[in-house]
C-alpha positions as CSV (number, residue, x, y, z in Angstrom):
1,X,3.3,8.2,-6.6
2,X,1.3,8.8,-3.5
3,X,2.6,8.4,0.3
4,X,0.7,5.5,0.3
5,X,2.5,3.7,-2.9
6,X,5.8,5.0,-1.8
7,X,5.2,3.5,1.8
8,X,4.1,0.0,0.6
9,X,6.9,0.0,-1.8
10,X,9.6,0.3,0.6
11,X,8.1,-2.8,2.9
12,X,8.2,-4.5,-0.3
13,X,12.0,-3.8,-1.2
14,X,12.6,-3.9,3.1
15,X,11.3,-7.9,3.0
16,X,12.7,-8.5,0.0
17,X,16.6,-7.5,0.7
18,X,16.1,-8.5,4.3
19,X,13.8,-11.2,4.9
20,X,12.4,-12.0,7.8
21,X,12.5,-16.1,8.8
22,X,14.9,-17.4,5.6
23,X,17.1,-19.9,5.9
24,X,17.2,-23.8,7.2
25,X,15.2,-25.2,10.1
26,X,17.0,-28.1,11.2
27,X,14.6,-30.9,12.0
28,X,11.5,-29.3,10.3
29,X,8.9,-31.8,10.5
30,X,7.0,-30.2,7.0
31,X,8.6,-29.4,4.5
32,X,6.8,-27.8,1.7
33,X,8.1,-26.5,-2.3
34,X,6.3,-24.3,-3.9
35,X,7.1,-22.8,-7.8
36,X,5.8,-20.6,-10.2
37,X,7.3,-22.1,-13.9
38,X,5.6,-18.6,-15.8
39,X,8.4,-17.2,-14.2
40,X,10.4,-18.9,-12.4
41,X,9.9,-18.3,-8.4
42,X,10.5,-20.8,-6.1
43,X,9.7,-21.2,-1.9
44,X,10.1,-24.3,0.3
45,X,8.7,-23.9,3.4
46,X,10.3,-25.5,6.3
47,X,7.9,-25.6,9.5
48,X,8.0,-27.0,12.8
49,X,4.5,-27.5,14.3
50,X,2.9,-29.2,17.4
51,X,0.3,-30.3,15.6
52,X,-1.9,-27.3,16.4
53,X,-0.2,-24.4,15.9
54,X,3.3,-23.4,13.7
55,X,5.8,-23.3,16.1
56,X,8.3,-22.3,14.2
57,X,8.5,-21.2,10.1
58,X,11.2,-20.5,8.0
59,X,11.8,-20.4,3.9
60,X,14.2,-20.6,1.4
61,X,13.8,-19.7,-2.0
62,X,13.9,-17.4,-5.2
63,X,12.7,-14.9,-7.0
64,X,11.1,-11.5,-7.4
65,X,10.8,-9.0,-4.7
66,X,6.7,-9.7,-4.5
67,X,7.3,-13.5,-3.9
68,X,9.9,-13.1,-1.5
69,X,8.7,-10.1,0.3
70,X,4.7,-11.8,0.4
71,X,6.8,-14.9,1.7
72,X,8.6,-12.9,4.5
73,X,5.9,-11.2,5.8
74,X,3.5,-14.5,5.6
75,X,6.4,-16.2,7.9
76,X,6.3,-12.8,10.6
77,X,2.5,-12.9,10.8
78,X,1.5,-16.8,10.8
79,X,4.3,-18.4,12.7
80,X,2.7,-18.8,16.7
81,X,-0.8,-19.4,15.3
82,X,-2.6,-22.2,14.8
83,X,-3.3,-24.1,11.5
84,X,-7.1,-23.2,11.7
85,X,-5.7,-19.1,11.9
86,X,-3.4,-19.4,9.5
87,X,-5.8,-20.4,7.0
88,X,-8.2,-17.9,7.6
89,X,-5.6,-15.3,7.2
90,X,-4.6,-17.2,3.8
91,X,-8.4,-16.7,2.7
92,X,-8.2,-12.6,3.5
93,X,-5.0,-12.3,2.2
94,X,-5.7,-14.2,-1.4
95,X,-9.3,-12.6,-1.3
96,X,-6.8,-9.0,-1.2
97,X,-4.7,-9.8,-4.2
98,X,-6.7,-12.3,-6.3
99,X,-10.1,-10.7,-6.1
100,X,-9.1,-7.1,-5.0
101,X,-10.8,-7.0,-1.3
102,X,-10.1,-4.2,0.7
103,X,-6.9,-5.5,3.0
104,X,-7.9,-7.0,6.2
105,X,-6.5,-5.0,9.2
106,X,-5.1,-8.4,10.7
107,X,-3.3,-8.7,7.4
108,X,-0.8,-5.6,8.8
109,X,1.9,-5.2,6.3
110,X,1.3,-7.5,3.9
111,X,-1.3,-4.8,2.9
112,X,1.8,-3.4,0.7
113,X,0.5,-6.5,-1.6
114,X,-3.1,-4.6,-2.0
115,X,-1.9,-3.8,-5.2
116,X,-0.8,-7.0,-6.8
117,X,-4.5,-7.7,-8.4
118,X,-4.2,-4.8,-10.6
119,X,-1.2,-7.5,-11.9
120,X,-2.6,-10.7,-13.0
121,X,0.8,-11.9,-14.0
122,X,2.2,-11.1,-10.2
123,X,-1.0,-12.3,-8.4
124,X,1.0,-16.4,-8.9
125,X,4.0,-14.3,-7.3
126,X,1.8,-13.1,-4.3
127,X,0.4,-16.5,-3.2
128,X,3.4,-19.0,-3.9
129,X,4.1,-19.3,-0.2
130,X,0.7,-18.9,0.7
131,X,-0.5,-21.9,-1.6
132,X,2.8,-23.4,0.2
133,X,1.1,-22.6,3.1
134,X,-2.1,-24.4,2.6
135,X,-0.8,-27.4,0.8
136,X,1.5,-28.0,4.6
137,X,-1.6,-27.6,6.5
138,X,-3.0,-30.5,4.4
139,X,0.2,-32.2,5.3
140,X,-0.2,-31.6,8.7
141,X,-3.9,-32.6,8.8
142,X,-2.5,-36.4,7.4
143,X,-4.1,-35.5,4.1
């Protein structure tokens, strides 16, 4: 395994035993679920917004250290920017691991997830909270 490998592993198994933004949001005003029945992930994002930006983001869920770790580091990176950014970082990151794309620089960590499209089964795992993500910007946008 290359330095590389070995380094994007560890921020996969570092997010995934100690995620970043889990746990309730009391008074969320979205709250979004999110499941993959192949096998069996599951993420519900809770978010707090001012109708511009995420204000506040936070997740609970299951499942394997892709899912969880993608949905850690999506909560660090998007949470203080607003819908319109989020998206556009949704785009680079799902143009990463579902059509292989070099990773983005603004992507930062979540470039240990360059891999996943080598995976087609994991590529579902990779964008749960992402597709999450997108269907609570619909939400937010009254549609």
């Amino acid at each position: 395994m290359g330095l590389l490998e070995e380094l994007y592993r560890e921020i996969i198994l570092r997010h995934y035993k100690n995620p970043q933004n889990y746990g309730e949001l009391p008074g969320a005003r979205l709250r979004v679920k999110g499941e993959n029945p192949s096998c069996g992930d599951q993420v519900e994002l809770q978010i707090e917004t001012d109708g511009q930006r995420i204000t506040e983001l936070r997740f609970l869920g299951q499942g394997c250290a892709i899912s969880q770790a993608s949905a850690s580091l999506m909560t660090e990176l998007v949470k203080g920017k607003s819908w319109e950014e989020a998206l556009a970082l949704e785009r680079k990151f799902k143009a990463m691991v579902v059509d292989g794309a070099p990773p983005a620089p603004e992507l930062g960590d979540l470039a240990a997830l360059s891999g996943v499209h080598r995976l087609p089964a994991r590529v579902k795992c990779a964008t749960l909270a992402w597709n999450a993500l997108e269907q609570a910007a619909r939400e937010a946008a009254g549609g």
